[in-house]
N, C-alpha and C positions, 0 to 999 in steps of 0.2 A: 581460443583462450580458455583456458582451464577456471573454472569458478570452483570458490571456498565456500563450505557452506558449515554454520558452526552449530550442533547438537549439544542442547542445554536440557539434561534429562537426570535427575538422582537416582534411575532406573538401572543398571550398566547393563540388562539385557537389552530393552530397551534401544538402546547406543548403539550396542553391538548391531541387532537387527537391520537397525538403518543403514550404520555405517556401511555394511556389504552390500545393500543396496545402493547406495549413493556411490560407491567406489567401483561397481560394476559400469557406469555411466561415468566414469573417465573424473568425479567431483571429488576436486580435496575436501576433508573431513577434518574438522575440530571438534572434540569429545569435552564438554563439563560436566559435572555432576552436581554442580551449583551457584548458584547465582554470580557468586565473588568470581569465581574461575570464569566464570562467560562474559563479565565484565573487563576482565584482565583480557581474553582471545580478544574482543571489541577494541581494542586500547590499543593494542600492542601490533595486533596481524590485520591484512585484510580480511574482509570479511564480506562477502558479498551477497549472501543471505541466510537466517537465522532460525532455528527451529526451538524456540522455546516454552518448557513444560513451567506451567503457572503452577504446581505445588513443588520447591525444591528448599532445601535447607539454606541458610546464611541467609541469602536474600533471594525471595520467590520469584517469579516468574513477572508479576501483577510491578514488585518493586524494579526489577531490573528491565521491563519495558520502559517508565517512566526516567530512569537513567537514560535509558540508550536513546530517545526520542529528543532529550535536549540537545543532543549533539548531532543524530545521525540518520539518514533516511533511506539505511538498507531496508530491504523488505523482512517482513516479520510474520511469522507463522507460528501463532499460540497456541499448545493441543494441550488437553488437560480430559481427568478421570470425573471431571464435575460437570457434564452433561447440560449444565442447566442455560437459560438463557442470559442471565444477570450474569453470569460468567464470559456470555460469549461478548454481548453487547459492552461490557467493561473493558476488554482486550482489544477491541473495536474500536472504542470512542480514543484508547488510551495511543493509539496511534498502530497495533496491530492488523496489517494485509488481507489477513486469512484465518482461519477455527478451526481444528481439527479436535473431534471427542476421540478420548481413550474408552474400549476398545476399537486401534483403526488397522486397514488393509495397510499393510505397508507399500502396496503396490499402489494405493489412492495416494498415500503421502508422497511418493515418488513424483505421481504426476504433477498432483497440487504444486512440489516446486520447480520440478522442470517449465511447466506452466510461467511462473514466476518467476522465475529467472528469465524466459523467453521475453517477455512481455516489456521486464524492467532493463534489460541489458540489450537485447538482439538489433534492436533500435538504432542502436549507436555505432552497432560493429561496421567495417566496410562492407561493402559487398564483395569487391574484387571486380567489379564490373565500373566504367568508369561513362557516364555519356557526356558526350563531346561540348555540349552546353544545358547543363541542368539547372532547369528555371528557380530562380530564389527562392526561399522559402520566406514565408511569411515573418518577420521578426517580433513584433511583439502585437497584441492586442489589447485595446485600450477603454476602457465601458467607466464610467463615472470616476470612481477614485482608484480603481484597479489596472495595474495594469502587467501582463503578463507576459515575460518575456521566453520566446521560443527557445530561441539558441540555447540560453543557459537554463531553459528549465525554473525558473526564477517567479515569483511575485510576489510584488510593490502595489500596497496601500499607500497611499501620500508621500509615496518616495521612500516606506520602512519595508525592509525582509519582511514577510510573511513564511514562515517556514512549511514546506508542503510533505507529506509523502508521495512516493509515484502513484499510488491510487487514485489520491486526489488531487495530486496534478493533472492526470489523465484525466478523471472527472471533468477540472475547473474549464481542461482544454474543450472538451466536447461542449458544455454550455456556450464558453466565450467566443468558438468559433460559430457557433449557430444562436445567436443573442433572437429570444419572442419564439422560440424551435418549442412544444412541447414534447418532450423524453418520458417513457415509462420508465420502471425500474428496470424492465426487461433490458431493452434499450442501452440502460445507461449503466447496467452490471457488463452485457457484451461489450460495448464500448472500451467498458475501464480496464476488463478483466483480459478481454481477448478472447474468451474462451464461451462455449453454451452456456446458459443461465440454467444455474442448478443450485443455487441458493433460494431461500425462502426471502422476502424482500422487507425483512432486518437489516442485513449488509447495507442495501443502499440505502438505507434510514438513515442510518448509525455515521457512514460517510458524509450523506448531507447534513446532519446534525453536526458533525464535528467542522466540516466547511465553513457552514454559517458560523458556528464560533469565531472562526477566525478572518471572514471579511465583512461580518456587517457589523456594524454600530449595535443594534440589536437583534440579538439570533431571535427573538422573540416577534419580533416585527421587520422581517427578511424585506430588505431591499431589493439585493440578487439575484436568489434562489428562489424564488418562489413557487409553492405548493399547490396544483391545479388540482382540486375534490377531486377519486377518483378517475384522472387519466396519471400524471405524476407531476413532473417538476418544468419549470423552465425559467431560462435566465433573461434579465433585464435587455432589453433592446439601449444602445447608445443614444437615438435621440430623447429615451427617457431622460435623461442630464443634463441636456442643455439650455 
């Protein structure tokens, strides 16, 4: 199946660049040159993942993440000319995938979504291979008030949506399915990412930072997630609840 992937850039060399890059890998291409037009491609088309430049006219990059996260959890891929770190960790917390700085290889950016599209999609395709009795899969996982459901990709606090991206789905899955497991960042970037750890471990701050926002009472005082000094993280064991 052919995947759409939509280029949000006020650049049009830029566009141009990509687009023959992406279009040589068999990927439909949607071109904006700003914010309004990449919110109208979202709306209107599929869209099955997003390369968005955080400095564009109408509405920036930084605004049309925070649009497109109430509604939606294609994967997202913020590049921008602003190097810095408050740039990258702000794209991050705000529900973006991935950071790309401008100047970049277009031959990295290529990867970087092929990567992510593999990761977010491949999953779900068939195989074309069929066996004769394939053992159940695990349905949901259930640890104090959480509870996460396989099938649909889904989790419920006290019975409410919690809205996830797949990053941190993947995340919540590798915690919930190894409850008291300690994970470094190493670990738990391969896990989520699929791919070698080649980030600096910001990324997986920034994802556990934005988790805990959204399943504990207070991110401040992690139920969950908890923060091991120097080895990294791990998740609450189920007889802690009862």
């Amino acid at each position: 199946m052919s995947r759409t992937v939509l280029l949000a850039d006020d650049d049009p060399d830029i566009l141009e660049l990509l687009r023959l890059f992406l279009e040589r890998e068999n990927l439909k291409v949607l071109e904006a040159l700003n914010g309004i037009e990449a919110w109208s491609f979202i709306q209107e088309q599929r869209v099955d993942l997003a390369v968005i430049d955080i400095m564009m006219p109408e509405l920036d990059g930084i605004q049309l993440l925070k649009l497109l996260r109430t509604d939606y959890k294609i994967p997202v891929i913020i590049i921008s000319a602003k190097n810095e770190d408050s740039d990258k960790i702000l794209g991050l917390q705000l529900g973006a995938d991935d950071f790309i700085a401008k100047p970049f290889n277009p031959l990295e950016v290529m990867a970087r979504i092929q990567a992510m599209l593999r990761r977010t999609y491949e999953f779900n395709e068939p195989t074309g291979q069929e066996d004769p009795e394939p053992p159940a899969p695990q349905e949901r996982t259930v640890i104090g008030q959480l509870e996460l459901d396989h099938l649909d990709c889904v989790l419920y606090k006290e019975g409410q949506d919690i809205p996830l991206t797949a990053i941190e789905y993947k995340l919540l899955t590798t915690f919930m399915d190894s409850p008291g497991r300690v994970w470094t960042k190493k670990q738990l970037f391969e896990q989520a990412w699929s791919d070698p750890y080649y980030e600096d471990a910001n990324t997986i701050m920034v994802h556990i930072s934005r988790l805990r926002e959204k399943i504990e009472d207070n991110a401040r005082q992690p139920v969950y997630i908890r923060t091991i000094r120097g080895l990294g993280y791990k998740f609450a064991r189920k007889d802690e609840f009862r």
